[in-house]
N, CA, C, O and CB atoms as a CASP TS submission, in Angstrom:
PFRMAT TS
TARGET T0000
AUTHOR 0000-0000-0000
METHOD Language model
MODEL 1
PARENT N/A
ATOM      1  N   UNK     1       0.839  -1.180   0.000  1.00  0.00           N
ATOM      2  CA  UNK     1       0.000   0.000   0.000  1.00  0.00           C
ATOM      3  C   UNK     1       0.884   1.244   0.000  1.00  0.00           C
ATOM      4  O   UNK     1       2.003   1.250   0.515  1.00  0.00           O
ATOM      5  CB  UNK     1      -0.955  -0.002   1.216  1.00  0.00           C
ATOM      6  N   UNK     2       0.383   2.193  -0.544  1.00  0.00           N
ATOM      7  CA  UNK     2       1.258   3.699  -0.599  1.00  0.00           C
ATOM      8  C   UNK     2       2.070   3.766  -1.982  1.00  0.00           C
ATOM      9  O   UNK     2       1.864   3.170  -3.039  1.00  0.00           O
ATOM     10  CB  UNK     2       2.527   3.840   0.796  1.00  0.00           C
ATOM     11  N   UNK     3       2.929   4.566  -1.670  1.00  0.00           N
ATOM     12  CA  UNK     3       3.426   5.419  -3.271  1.00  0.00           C
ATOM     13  C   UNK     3       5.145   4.588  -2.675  1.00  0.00           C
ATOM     14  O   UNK     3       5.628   4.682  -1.547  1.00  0.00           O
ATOM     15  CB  UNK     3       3.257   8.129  -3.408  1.00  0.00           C
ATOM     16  N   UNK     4       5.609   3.981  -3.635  1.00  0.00           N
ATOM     17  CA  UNK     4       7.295   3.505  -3.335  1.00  0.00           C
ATOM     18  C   UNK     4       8.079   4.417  -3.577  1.00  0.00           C
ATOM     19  O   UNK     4       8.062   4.733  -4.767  1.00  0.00           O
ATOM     20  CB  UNK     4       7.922   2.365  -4.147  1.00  0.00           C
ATOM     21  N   UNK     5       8.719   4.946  -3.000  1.00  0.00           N
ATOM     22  CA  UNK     5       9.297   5.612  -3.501  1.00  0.00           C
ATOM     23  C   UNK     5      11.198   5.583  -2.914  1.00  0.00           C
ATOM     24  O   UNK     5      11.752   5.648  -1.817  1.00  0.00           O
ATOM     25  CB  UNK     5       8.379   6.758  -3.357  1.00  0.00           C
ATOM     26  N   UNK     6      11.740   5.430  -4.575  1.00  0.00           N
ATOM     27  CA  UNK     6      13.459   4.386  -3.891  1.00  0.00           C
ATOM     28  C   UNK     6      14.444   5.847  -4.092  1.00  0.00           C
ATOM     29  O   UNK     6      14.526   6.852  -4.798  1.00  0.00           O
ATOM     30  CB  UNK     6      14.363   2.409  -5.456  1.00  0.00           C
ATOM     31  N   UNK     7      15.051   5.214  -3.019  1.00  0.00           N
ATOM     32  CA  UNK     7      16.420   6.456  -2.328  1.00  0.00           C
ATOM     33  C   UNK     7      17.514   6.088  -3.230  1.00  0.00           C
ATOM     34  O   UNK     7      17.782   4.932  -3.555  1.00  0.00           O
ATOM     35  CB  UNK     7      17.110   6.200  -0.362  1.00  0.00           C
ATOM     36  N   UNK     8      18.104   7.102  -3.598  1.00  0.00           N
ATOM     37  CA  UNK     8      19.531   6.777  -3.780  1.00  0.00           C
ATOM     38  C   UNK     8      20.406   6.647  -3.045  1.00  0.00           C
ATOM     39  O   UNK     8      20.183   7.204  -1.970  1.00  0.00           O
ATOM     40  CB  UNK     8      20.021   7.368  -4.338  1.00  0.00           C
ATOM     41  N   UNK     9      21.599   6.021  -3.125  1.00  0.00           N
ATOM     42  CA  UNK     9      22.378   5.952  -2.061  1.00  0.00           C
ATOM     43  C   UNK     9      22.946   7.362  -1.111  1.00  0.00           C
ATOM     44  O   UNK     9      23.450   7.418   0.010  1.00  0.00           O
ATOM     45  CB  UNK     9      23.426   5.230  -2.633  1.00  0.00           C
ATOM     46  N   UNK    10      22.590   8.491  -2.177  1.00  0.00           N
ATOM     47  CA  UNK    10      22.813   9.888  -1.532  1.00  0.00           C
ATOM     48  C   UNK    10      21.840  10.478  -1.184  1.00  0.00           C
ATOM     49  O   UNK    10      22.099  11.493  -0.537  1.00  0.00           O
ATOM     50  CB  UNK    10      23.404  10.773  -2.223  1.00  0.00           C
ATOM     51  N   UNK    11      20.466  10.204  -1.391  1.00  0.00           N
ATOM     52  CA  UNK    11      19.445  10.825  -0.526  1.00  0.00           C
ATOM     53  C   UNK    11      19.087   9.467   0.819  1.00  0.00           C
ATOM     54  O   UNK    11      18.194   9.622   1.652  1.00  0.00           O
ATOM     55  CB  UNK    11      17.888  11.291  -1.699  1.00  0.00           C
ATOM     56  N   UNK    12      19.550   8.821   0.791  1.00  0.00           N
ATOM     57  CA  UNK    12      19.443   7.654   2.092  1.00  0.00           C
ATOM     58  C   UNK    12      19.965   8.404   3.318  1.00  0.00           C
ATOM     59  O   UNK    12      21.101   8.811   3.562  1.00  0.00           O
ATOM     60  CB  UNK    12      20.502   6.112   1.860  1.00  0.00           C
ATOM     61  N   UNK    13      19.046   8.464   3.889  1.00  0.00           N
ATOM     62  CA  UNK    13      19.415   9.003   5.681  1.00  0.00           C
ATOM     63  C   UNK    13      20.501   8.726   6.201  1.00  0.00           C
ATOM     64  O   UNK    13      21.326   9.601   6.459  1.00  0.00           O
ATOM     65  CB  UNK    13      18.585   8.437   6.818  1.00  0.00           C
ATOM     66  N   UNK    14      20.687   7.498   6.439  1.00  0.00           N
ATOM     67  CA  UNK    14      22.049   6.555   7.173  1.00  0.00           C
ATOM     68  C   UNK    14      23.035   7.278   6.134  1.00  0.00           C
ATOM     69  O   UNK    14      23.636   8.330   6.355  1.00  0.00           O
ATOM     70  CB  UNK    14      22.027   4.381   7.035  1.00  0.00           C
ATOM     71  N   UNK    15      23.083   6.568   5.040  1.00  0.00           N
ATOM     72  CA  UNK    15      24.636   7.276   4.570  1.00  0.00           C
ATOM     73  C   UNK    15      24.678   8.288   4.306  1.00  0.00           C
ATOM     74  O   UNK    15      25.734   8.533   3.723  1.00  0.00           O
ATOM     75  CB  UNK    15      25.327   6.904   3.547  1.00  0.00           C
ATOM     76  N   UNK    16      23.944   9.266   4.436  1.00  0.00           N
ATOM     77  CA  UNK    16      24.025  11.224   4.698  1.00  0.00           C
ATOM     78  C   UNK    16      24.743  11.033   6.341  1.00  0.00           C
ATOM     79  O   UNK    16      25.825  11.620   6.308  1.00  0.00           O
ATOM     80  CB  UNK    16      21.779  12.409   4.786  1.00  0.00           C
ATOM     81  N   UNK    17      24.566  10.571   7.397  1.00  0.00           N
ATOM     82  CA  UNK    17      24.744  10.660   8.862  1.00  0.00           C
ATOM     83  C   UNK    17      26.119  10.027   8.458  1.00  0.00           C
ATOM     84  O   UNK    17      27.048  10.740   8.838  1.00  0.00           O
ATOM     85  CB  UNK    17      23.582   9.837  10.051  1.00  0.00           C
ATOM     86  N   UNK    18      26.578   8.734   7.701  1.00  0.00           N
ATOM     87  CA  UNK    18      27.735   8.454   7.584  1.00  0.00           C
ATOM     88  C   UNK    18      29.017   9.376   7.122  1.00  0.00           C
ATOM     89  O   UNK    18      30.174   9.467   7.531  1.00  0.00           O
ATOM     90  CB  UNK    18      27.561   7.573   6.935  1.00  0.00           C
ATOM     91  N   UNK    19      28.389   9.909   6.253  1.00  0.00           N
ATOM     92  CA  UNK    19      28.984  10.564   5.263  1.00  0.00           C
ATOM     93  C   UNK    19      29.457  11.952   6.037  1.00  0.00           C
ATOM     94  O   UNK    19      30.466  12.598   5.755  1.00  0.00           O
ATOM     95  CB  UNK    19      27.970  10.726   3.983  1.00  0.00           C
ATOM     96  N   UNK    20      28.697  12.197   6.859  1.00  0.00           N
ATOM     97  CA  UNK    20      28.881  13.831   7.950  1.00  0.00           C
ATOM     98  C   UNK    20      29.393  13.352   8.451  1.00  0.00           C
ATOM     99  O   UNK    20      30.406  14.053   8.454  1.00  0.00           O
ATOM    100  CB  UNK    20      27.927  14.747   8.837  1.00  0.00           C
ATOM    101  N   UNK    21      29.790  11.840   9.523  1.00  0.00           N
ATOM    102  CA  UNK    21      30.599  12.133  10.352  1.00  0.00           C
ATOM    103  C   UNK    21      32.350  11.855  10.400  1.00  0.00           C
ATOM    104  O   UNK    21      33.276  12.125  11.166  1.00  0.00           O
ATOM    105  CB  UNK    21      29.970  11.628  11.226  1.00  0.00           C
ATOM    106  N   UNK    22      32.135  11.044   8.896  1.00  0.00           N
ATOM    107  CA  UNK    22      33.592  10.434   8.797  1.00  0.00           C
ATOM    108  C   UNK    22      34.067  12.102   7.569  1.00  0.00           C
ATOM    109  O   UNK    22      35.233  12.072   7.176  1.00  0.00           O
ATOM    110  CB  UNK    22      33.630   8.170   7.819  1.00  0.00           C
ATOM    111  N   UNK    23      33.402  13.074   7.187  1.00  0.00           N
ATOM    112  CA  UNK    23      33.874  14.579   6.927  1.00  0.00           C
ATOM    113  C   UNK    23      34.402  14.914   8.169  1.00  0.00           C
ATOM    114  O   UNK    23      35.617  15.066   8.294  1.00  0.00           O
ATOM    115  CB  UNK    23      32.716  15.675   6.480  1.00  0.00           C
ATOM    116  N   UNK    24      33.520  15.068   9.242  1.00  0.00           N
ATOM    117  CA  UNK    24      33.819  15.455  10.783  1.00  0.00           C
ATOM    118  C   UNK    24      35.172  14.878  11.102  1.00  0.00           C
ATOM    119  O   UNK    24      36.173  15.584  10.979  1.00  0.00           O
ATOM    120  CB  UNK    24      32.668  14.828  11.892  1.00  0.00           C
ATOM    121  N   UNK    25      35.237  13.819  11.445  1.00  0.00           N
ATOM    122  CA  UNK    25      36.447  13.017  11.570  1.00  0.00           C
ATOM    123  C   UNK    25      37.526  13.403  10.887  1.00  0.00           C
ATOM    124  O   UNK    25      38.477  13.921  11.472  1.00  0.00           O
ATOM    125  CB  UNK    25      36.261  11.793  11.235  1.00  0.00           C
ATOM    126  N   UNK    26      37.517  13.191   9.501  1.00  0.00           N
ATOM    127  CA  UNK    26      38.884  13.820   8.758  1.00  0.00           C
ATOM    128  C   UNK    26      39.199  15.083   9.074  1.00  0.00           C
ATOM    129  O   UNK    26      40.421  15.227   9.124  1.00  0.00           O
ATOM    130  CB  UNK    26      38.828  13.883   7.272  1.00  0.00           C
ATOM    131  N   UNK    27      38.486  16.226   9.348  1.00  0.00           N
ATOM    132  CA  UNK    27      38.385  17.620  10.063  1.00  0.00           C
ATOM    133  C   UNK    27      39.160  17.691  11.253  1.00  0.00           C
ATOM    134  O   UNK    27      40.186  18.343  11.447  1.00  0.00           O
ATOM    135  CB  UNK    27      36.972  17.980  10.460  1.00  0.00           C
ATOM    136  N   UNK    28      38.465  16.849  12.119  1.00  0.00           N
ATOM    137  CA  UNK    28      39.068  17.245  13.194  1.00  0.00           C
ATOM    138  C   UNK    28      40.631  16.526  13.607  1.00  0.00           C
ATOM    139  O   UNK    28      41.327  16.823  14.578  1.00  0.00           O
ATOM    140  CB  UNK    28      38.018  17.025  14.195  1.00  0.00           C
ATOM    141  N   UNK    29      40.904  15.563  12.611  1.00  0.00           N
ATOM    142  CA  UNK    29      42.198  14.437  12.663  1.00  0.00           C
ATOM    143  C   UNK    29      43.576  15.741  12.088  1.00  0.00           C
ATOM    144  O   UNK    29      44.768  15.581  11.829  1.00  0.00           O
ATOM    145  CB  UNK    29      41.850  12.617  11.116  1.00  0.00           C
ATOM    146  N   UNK    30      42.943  16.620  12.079  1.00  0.00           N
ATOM    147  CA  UNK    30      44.085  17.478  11.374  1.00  0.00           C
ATOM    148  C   UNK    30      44.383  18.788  11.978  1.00  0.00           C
ATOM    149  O   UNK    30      45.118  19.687  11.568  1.00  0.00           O
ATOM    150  CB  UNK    30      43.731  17.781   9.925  1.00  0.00           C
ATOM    151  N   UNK    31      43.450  18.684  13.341  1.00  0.00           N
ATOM    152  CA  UNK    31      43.706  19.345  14.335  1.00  0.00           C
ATOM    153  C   UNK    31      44.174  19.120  15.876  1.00  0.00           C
ATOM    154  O   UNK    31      43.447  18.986  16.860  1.00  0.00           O
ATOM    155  CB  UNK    31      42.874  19.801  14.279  1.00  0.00           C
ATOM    156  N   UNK    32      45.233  19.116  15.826  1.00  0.00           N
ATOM    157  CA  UNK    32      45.600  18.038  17.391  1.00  0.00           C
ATOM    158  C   UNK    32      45.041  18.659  18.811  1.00  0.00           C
ATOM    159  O   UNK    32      45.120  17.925  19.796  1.00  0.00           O
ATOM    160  CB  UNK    32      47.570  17.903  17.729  1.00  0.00           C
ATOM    161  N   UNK    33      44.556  19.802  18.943  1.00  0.00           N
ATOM    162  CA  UNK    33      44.059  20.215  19.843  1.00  0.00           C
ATOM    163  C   UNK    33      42.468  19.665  20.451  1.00  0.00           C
ATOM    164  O   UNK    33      42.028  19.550  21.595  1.00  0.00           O
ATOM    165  CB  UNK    33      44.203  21.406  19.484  1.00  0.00           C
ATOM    166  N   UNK    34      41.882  19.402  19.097  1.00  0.00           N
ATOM    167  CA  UNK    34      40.517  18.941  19.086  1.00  0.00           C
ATOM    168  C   UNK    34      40.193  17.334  19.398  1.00  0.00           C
ATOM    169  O   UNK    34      41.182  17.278  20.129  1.00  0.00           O
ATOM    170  CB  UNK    34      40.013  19.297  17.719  1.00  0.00           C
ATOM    171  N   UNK    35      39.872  16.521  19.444  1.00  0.00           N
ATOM    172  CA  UNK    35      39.178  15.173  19.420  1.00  0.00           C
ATOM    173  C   UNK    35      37.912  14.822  19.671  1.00  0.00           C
ATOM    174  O   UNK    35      37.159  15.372  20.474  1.00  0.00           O
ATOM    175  CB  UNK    35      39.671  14.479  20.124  1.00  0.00           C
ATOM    176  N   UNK    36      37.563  13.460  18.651  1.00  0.00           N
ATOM    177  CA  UNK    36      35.841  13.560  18.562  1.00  0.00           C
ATOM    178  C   UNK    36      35.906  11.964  18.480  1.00  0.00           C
ATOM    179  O   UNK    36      36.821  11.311  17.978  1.00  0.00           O
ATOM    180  CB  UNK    36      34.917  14.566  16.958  1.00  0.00           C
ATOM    181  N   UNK    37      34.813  11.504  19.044  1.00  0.00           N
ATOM    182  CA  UNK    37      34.571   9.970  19.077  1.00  0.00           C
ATOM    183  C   UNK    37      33.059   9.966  18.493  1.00  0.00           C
ATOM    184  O   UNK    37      32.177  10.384  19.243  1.00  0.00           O
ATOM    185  CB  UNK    37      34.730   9.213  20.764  1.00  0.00           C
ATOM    186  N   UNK    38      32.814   9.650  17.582  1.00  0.00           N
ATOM    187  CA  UNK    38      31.479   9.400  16.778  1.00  0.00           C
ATOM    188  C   UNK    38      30.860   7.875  16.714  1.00  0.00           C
ATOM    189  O   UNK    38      31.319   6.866  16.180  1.00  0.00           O
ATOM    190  CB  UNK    38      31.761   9.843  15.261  1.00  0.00           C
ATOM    191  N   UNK    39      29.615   8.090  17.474  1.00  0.00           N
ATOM    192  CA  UNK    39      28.861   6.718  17.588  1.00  0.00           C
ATOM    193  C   UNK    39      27.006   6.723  16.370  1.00  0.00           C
ATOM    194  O   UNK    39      25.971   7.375  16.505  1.00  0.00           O
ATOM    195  CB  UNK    39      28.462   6.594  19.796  1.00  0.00           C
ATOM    196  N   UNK    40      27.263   6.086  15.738  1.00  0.00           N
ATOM    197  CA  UNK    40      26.128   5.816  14.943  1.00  0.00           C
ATOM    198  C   UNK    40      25.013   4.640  15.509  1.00  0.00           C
ATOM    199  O   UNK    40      25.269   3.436  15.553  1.00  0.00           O
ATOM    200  CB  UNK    40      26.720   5.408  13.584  1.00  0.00           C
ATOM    201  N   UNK    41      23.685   5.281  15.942  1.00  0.00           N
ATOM    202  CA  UNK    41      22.527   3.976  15.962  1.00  0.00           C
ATOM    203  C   UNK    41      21.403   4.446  15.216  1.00  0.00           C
ATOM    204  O   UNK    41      20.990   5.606  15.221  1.00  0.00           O
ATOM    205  CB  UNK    41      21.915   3.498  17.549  1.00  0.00           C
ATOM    206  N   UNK    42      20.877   3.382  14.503  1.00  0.00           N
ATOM    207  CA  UNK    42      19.889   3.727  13.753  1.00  0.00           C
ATOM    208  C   UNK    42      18.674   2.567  14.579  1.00  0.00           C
ATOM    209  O   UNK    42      18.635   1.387  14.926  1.00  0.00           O
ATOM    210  CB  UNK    42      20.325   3.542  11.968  1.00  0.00           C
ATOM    211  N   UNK    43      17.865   3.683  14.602  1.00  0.00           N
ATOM    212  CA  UNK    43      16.604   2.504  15.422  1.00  0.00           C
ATOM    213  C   UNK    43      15.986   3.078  16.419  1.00  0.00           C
ATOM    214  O   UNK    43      15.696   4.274  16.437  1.00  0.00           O
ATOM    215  CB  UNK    43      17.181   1.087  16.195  1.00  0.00           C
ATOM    216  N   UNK    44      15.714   2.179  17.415  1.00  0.00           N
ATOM    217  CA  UNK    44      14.848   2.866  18.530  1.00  0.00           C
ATOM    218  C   UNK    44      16.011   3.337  19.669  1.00  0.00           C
ATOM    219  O   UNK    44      17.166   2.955  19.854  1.00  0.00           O
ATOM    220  CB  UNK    44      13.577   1.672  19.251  1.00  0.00           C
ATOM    221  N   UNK    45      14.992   4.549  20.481  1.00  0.00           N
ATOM    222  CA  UNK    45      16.488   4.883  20.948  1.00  0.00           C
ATOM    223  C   UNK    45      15.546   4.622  22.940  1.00  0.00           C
ATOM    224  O   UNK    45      14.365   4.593  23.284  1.00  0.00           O
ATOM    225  CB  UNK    45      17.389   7.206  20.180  1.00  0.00           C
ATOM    226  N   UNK    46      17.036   4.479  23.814  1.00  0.00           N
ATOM    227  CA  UNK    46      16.018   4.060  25.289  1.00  0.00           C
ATOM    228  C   UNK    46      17.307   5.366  26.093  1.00  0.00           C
ATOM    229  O   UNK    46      18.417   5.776  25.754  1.00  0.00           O
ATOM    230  CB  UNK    46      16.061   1.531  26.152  1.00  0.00           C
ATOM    231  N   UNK    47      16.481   5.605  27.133  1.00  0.00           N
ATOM    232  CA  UNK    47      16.918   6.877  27.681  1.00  0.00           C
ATOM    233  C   UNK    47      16.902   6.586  28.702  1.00  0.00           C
ATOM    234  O   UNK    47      15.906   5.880  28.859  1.00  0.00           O
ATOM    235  CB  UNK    47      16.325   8.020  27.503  1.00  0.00           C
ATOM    236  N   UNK    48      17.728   6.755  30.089  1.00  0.00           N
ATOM    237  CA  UNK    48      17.391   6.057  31.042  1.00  0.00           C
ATOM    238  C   UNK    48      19.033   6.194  32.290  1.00  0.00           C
ATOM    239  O   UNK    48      20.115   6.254  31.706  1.00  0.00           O
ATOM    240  CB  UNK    48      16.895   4.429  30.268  1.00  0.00           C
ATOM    241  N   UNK    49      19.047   6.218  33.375  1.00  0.00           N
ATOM    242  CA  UNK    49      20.246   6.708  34.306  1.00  0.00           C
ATOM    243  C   UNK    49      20.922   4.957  33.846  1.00  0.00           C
ATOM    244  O   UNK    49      20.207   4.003  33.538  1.00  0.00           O
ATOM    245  CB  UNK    49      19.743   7.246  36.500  1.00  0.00           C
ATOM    246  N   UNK    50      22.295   4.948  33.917  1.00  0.00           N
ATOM    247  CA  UNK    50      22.922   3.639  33.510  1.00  0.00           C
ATOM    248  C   UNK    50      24.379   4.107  34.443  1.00  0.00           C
ATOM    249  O   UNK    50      24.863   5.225  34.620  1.00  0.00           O
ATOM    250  CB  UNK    50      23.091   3.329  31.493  1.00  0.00           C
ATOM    251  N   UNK    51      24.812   2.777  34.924  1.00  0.00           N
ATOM    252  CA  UNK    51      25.884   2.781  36.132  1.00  0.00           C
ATOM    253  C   UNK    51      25.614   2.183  37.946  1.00  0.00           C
ATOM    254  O   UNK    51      24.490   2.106  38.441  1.00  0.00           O
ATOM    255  CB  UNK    51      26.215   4.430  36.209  1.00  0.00           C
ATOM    256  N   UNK    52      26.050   2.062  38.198  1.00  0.00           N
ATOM    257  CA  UNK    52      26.197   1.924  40.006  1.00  0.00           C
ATOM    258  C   UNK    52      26.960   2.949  40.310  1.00  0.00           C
ATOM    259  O   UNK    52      26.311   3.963  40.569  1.00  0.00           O
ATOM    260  CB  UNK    52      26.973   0.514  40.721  1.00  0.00           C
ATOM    261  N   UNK    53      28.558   3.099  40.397  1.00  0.00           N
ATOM    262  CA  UNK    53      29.353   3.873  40.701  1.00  0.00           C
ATOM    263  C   UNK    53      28.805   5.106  40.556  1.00  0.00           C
ATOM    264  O   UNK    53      28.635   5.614  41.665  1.00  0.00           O
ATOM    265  CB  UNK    53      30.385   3.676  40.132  1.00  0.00           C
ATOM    266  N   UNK    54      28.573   5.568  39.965  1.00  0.00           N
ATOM    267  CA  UNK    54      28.632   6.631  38.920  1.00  0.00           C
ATOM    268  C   UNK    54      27.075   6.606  38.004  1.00  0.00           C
ATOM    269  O   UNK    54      26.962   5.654  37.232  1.00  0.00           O
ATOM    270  CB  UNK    54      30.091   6.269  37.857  1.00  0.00           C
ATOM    271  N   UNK    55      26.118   7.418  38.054  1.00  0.00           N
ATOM    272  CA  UNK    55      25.285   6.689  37.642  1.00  0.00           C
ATOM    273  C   UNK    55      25.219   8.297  36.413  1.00  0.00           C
ATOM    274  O   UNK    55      25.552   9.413  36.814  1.00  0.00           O
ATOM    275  CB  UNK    55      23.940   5.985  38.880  1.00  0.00           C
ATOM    276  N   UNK    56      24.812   8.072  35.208  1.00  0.00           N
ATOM    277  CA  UNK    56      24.704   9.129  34.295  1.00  0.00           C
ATOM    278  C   UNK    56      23.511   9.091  33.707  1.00  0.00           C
ATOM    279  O   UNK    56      22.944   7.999  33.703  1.00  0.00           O
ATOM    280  CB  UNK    56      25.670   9.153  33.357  1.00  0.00           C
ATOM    281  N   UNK    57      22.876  10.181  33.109  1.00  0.00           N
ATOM    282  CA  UNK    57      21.680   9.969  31.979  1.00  0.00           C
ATOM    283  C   UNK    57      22.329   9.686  30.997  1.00  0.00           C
ATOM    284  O   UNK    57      23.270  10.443  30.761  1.00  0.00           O
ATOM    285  CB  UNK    57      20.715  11.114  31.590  1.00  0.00           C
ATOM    286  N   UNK    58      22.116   8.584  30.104  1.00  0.00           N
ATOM    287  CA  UNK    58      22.522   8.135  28.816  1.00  0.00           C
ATOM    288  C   UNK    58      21.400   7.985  27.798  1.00  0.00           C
ATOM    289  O   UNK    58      20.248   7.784  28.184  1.00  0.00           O
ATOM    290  CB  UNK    58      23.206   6.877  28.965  1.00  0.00           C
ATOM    291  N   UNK    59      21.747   8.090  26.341  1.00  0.00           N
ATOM    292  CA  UNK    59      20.950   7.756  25.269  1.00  0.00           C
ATOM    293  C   UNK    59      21.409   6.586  24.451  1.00  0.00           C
ATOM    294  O   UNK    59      22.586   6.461  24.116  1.00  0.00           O
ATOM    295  CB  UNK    59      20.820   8.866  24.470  1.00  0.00           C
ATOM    296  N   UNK    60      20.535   5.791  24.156  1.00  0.00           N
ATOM    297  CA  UNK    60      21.554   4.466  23.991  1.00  0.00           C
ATOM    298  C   UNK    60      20.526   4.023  22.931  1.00  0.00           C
ATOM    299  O   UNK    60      20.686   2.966  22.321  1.00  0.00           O
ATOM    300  CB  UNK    60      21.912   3.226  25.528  1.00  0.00           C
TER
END
């Protein structure tokens, strides 16, 4: 049911988010003052305090 309608690999969500962060990455690899750790999830997301020690709000 509905209208199909097919992505190219450059209008596809995920590899637009890929594509920004490994730009990001090469960016900031050429600045030694800076550093960036980039995590990708695609899906449902759960929100919620995580730890004993140390307990933080996380998005996971």
């Amino acid at each position: 049911a509905g209208l199909k309608i097919h992505m190219s690999q450059k209008s596809n969500p995920v590899n637009k988010v890929i594509s920004l962060a490994l730009d990001m990455k090469r960016h900031v690899m050429s600045n030694e003052v800076f550093q960036i750790k980039i995590g990708i999830h695609y899906g449902n997301v759960i929100a919620g305090v995580i730890g004993h020690h140390k307990p933080q709000f996380s998005l996971i």
